[in-house]
C-alpha positions, 0 to 999 in steps of 0.5 A: 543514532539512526532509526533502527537504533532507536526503534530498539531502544524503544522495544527494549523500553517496552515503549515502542507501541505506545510511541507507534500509535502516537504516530499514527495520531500525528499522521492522522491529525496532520491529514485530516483536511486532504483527507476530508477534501479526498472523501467529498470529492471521492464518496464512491472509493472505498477506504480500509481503516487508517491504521492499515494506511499508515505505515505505507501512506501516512494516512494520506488516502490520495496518496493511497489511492493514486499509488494504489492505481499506479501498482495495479497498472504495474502489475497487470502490464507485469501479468499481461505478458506472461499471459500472452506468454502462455497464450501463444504456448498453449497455440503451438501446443507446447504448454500441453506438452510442458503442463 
């Protein structure tokens, strides 16, 4: 039995919040040391609540933090060529002809 069959089961059941925030606690227990290490030596990131981290990071706000970074850089790179994309357009005068 995979997992989806077993989340439906579950739904079906009327269980599947209940066992979602058994979860969460879990995630936050098996965490909390790398987590306290993490807030001593980072007091100046500010974290959302752990429910919010726990589907993607498990409440792991290294993990959180560090990826988080990561796809900040990503997408700026991303959005840095459209800009000097559009940049060079509006030079040439084609973005006033296309806009």
């Amino acid at each position: 039995m995979n997992k989806g069959n077993i989340s439906n089961l579950l739904r079906q059941a009327g269980l599947i919040f209940l066992v979602d925030r058994l979860r969460y606690y879990v995630q936050r227990f098996k965490n909390r040391k790398i987590n306290r290490d993490f807030k001593r030596r980072r007091p100046d990131v500010v974290l959302p609540p752990d429910y919010l981290i726990y589907e993607s990071f498990q409440i792991n706000y290294q993990k959180y933090f560090e990826d988080g970074a990561d796809t900040a850089k990503w997408l700026a790179g991303h959005v840095a060529k459209h800009i000097e994309l559009r940049i060079k357009r509006s030079s040439t005068g084609a973005a006033a002809r296309a806009g």
